[in-house]
C-alpha positions as CSV (number, residue, x, y, z in Angstrom):
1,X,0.0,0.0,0.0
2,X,1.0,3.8,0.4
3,X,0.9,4.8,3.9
4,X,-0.2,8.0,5.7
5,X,-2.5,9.0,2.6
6,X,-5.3,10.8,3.7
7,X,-7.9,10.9,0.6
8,X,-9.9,13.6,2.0
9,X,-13.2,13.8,3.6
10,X,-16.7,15.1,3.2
11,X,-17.7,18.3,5.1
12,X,-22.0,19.7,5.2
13,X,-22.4,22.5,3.5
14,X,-26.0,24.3,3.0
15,X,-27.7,21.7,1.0
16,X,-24.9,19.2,0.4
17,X,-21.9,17.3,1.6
18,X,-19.1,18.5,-0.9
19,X,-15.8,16.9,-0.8
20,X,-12.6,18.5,0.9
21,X,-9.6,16.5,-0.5
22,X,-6.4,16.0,1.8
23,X,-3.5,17.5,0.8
24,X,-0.7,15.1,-1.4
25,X,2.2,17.5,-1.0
26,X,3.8,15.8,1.9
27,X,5.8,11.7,1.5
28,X,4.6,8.9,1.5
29,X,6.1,5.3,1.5
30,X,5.5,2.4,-1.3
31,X,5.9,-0.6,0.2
32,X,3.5,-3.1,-1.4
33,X,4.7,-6.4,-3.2
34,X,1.7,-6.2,-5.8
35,X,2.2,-3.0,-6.8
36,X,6.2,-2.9,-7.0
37,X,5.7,-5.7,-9.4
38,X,3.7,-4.4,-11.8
39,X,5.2,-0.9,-11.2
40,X,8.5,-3.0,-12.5
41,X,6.5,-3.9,-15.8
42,X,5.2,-0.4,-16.5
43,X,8.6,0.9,-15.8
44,X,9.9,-1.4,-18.8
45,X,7.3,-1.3,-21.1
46,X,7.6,2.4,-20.9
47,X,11.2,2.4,-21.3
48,X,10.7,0.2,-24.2
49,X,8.3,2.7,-26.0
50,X,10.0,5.6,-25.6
51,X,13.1,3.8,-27.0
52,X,11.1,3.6,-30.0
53,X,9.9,6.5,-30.1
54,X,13.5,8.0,-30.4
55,X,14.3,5.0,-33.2
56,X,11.5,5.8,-35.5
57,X,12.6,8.1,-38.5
58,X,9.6,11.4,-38.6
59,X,8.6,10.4,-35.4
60,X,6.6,13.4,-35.2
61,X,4.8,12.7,-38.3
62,X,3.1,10.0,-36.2
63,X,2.4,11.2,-33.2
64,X,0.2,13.7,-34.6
65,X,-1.7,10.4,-35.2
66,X,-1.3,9.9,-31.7
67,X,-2.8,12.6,-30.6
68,X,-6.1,13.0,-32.4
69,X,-6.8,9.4,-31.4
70,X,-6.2,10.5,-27.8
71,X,-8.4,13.8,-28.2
72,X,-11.2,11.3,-29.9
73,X,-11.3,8.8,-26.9
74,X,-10.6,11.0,-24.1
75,X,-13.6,13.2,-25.6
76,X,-15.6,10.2,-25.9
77,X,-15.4,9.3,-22.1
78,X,-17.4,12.8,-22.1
79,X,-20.2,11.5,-24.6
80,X,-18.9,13.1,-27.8
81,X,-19.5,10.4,-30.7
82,X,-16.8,11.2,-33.3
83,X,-14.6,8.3,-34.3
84,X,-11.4,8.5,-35.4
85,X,-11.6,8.5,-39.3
86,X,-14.4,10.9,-38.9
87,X,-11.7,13.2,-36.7
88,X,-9.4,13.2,-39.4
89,X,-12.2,15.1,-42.0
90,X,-12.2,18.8,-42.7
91,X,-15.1,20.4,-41.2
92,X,-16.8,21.2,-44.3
93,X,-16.8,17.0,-44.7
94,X,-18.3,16.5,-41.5
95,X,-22.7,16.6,-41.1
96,X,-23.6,19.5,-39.9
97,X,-25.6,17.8,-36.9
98,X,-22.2,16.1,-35.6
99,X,-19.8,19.2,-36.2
100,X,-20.4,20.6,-32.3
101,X,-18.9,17.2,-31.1
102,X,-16.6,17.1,-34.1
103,X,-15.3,20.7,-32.9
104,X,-14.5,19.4,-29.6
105,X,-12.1,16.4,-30.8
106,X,-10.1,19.0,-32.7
107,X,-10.1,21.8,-29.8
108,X,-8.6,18.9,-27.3
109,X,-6.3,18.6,-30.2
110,X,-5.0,22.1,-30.7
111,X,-5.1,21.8,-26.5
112,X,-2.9,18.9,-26.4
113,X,-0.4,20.1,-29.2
114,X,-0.2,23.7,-27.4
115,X,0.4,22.0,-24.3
116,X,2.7,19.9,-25.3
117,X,4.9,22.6,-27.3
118,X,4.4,25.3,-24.5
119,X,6.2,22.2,-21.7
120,X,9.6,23.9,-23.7
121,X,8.8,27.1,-22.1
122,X,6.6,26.3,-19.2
123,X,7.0,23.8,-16.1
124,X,4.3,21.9,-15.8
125,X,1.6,24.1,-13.9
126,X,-2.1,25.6,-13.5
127,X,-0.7,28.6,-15.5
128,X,-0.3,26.2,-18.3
129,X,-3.4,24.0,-17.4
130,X,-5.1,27.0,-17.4
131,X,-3.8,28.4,-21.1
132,X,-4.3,24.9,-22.3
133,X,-8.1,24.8,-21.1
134,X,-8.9,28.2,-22.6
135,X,-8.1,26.7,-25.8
136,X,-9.8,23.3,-25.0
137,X,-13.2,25.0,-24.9
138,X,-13.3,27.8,-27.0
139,X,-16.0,28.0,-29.5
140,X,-17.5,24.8,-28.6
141,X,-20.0,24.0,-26.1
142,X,-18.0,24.6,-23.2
143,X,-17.2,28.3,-24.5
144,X,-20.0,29.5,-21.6
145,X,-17.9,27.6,-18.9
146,X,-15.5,30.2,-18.2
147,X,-12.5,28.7,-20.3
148,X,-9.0,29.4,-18.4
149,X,-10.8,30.5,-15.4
150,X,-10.6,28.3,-12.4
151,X,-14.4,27.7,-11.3
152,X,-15.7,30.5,-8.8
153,X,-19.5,28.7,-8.1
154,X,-20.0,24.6,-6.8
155,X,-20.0,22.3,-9.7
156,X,-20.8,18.4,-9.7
157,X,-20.4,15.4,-11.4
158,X,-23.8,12.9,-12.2
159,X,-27.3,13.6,-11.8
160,X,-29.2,16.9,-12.7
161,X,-27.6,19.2,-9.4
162,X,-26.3,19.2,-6.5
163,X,-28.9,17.4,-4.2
164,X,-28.7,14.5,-6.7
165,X,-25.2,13.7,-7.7
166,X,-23.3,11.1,-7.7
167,X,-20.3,13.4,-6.5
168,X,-20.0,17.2,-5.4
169,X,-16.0,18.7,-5.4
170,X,-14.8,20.8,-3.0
171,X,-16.3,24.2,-2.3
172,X,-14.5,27.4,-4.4
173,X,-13.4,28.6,-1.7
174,X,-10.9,25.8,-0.8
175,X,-9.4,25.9,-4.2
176,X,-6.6,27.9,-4.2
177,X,-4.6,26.1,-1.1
178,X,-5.7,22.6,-2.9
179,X,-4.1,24.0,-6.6
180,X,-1.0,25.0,-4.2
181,X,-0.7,22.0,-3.1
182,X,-1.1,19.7,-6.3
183,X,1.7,22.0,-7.9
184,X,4.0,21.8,-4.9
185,X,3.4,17.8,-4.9
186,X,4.5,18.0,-9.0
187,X,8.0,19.5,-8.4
188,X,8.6,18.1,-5.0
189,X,11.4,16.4,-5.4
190,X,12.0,15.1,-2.0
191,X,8.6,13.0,-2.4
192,X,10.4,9.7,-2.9
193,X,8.1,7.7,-5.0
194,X,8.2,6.7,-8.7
195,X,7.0,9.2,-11.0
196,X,4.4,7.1,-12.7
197,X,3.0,7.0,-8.8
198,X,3.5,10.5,-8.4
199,X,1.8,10.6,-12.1
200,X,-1.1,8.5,-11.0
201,X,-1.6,10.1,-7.6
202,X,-1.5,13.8,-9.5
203,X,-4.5,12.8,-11.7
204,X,-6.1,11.4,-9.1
205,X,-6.3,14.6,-7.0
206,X,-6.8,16.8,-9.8
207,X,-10.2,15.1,-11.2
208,X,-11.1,15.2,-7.0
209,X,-10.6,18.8,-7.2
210,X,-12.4,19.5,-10.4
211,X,-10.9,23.0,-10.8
212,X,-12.8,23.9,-13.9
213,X,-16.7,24.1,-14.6
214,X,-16.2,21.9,-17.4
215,X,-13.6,19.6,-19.4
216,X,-11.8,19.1,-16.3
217,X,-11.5,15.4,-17.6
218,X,-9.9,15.8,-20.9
219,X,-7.2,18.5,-19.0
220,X,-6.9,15.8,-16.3
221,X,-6.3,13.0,-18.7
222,X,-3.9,15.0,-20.6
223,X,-1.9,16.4,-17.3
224,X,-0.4,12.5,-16.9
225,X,1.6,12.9,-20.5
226,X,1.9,16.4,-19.5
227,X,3.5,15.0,-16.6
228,X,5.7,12.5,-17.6
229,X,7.2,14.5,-20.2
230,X,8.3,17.0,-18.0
231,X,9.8,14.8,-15.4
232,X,11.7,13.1,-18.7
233,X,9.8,9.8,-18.3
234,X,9.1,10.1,-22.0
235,X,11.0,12.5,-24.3
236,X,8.1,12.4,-26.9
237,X,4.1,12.3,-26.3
238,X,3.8,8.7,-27.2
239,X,1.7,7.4,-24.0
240,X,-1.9,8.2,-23.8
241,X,-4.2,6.4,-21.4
242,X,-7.7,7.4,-22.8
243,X,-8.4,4.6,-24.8
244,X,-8.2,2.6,-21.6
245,X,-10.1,4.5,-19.6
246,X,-12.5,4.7,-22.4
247,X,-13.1,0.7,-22.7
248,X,-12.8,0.3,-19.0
249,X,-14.7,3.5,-18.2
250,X,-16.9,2.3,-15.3
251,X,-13.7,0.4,-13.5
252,X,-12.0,3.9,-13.7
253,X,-14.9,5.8,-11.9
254,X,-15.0,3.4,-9.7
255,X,-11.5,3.1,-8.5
256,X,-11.3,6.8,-8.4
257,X,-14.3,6.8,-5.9
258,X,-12.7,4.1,-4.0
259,X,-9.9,6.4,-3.1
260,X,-12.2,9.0,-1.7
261,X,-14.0,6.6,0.3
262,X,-11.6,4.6,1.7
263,X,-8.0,6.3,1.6
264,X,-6.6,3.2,-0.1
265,X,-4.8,3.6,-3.1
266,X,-4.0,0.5,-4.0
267,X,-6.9,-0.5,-6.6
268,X,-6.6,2.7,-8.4
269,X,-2.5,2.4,-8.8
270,X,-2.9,-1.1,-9.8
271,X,-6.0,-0.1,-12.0
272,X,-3.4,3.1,-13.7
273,X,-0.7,0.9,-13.8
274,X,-2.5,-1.8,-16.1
275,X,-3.5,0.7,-18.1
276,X,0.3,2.2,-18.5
277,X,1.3,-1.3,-19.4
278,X,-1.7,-2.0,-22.0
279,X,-1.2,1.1,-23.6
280,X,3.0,1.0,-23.9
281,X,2.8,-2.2,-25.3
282,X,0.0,-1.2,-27.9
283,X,1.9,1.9,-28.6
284,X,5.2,0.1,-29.2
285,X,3.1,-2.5,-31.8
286,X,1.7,0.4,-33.2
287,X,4.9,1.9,-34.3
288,X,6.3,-1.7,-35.2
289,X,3.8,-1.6,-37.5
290,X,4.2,1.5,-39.0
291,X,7.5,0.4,-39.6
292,X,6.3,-2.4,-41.7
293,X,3.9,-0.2,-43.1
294,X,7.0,2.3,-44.9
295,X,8.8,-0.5,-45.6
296,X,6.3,-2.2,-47.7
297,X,5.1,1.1,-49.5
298,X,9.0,1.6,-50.0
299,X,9.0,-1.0,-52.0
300,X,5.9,-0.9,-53.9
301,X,7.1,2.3,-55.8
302,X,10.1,1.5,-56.8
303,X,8.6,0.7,-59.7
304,X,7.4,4.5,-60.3
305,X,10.3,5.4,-61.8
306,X,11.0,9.0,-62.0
307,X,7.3,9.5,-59.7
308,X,9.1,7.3,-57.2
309,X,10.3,10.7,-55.4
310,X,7.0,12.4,-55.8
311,X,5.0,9.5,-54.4
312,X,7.4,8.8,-51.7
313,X,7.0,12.6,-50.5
314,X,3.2,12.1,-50.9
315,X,3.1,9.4,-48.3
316,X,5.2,11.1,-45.9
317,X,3.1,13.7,-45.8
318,X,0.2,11.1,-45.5
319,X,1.4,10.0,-42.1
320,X,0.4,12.8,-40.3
321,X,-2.8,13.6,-42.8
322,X,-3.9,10.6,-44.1
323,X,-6.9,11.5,-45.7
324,X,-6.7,14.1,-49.2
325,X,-8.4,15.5,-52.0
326,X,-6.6,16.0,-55.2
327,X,-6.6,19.3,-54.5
328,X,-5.1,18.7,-51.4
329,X,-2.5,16.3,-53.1
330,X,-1.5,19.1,-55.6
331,X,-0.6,21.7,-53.1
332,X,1.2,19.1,-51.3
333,X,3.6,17.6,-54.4
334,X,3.0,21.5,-55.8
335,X,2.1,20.5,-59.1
336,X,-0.1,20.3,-61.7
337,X,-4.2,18.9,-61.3
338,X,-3.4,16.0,-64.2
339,X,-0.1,14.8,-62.4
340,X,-1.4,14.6,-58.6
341,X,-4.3,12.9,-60.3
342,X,-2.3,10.7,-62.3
343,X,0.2,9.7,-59.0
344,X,-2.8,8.8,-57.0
345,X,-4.3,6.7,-59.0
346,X,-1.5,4.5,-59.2
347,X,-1.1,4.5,-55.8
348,X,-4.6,3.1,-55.9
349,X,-3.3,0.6,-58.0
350,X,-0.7,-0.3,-56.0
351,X,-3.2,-0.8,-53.0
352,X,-1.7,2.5,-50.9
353,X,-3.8,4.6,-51.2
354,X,-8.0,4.0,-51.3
355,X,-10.7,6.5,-52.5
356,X,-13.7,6.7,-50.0
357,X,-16.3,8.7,-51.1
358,X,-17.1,6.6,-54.3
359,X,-18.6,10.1,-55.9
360,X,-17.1,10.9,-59.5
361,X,-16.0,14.3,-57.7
362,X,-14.7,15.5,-54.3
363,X,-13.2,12.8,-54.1
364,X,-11.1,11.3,-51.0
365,X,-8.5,9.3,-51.1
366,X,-7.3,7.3,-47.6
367,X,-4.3,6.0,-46.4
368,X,-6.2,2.8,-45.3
369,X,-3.7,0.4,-43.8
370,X,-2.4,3.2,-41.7
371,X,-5.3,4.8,-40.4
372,X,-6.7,1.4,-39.2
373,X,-3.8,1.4,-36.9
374,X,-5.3,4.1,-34.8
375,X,-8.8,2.2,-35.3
């Protein structure tokens, strides 16, 4: 187990009983057999990816991939229905009835990439939580929520209000000594426990706190690569754990209630730890197979001749936007209508590419094999 954590408790206030979370900033002590074991395992499997992803030639190229499937699932644990391929669309592509949900996936997006760049300039912290949210929920749904502001008024999570939910944070007022405390407990170095402990324990506290009015689960999710990036766990944004959560969505509830309850961490560091070892080892498969995936298209156009180059330039470009229009394929290869039409086809041909619309115009032609890798 980890000793001497105090989870919090639940205090009256005028109509409710909101939560009042301990504080994390202060040491603890690991000393459980189960969890040092599969701690080992995460450790490795971690090592293993981010070996990979320093291997991989354009690594950045798929990461972007990455990171829209993260922003797809993550968004989906807060009942958005875009999938993945339909992320990857421009917005004029997308039905008009499922663009609000559609805008959301690429908000988290443009949150998680800002994020991400701004960790050269910024330690992790609520300053950059807070940037990072403002972009999160700007014109979409949450734009009324106050985006970048921490909350100022009780908010809740399940059921239609306060005297029926399934959990009410803690009251505004107690905010600002529980956000001191969470970014003390980040850069507290003296805190001798592994980082994806410290990683797992930070997330939990944050979605207790529930700074924000909304999308405090997307920022949440996101803060754990956030995290581990800064402490140089992983030197690129390779390891996201929202698919997980996603398929295991009421174990992850759960076992975050548990902790509130019961001050015993144990089932939700073994729960995050599973999940950093499913998701490492997908990862690393993933980019095994994208491996296999250049090589074979390496091959296929050799036989291109003098389009080799143009068609090799195509598909690199393809790995971080896998779905075109001619148009689209012309600006890229900057040249003429007639010879980006002429390339694709025989990319067709070749089985690389696929057209998906099956309209005699506007067409769209997919990057099939690699897209289903994010599937």
């Amino acid at each position: 187990m980890v000793s001497k954590f105090n989870s919090g408790k639940f205090v009256e206030q005028l109509e409710y009983k909101s939560f009042r979370p301990g504080f994390i900033n202060r040491h603890f002590k690991l000393n459980d057999a189960d969890i040092n074991l599969v701690l080992s395992e995460a450790n490795r499997m971690v090592g293993e990816l981010n070996a990979y992803s320093k291997l991989v030639p354009d690594v950045d190229f798929f990461i972007k991939m990455h990171v829209l499937k993260e922003a797809t699932e993550s968004s989906k644990i807060e009942g958005t229905s875009t999938e993945f391929d339909e992320a990857l669309l421009k917005e004029s592509d997308v039905d008009p009835e499922r663009r609000d949900d559609w805008l959301e996936v690429i908000n988290y997006t443009k949150a998680m990439n800002y994020a991400i760049n701004e960790l050269s300039n910024l330690p992790i912290s609520m300053r950059l939580l807070k940037d990072t949210h403002r972009i999160l929920l700007s014109g979409a749904r949450g734009e009324k929520k106050y985006p970048g502001e921490i909350r100022t008024s009780q908010n809740w999570i399940g059921g239609t209000g306060l005297k029926d939910a399934f959990f009410i944070p803690p009251h505004k007022d107690e905010l600002p000594h529980l956000l001191t405390d969470i970014e003390r407990f980040w850069h507290n170095d003296k805190i001798k426990v592994p980082e994806l402990i410290k990683a797992a324990i930070g997330h939990y506290q944050f979605e207790t706190i529930h700074p924000f009015l909304d999308g405090n689960g997307r920022i949440g999710r996101l803060l754990i690569t956030l995290y581990l990036i800064d402490k140089n766990i992983l030197s690129k944004p390779t390891l996201y754990l929202s698919d997980f959560f996603a398929r295991n969505k009421g174990q992850y509830f759960d076992a975050l209630t548990v902790v509130r309850h019961s001050h015993d961490l144990k089932q939700w560091l073994m729960f995050f730890l599973s999940g950093v070892i499913e998701t490492a080892t997908k990862s690393k498969e993933t980019f095994e197979q994208i491996i296999a995936i250049r090589n074979d298209c390496d091959s296929k156009i050799l036989g291109l001749g003098q389009r080799a180059e143009k068609a090799k330039e195509l598909i690199k470009y393809m790995y971080s936007e896998p779905i075109l229009d001619i148009n689209q394929i012309k600006d890229v290869l900057n040249t003429s209508h007639q010879t980006a039409s002429s390339l694709t086809k025989k990319l067709e041909e070749l089985g690389i590419l696929r057209e998906s619309t099956g309209f005699k115009r506007n067409k769209h032609y997919c990057f099939d094999s690699y897209i289903r890798l994010f599937m």
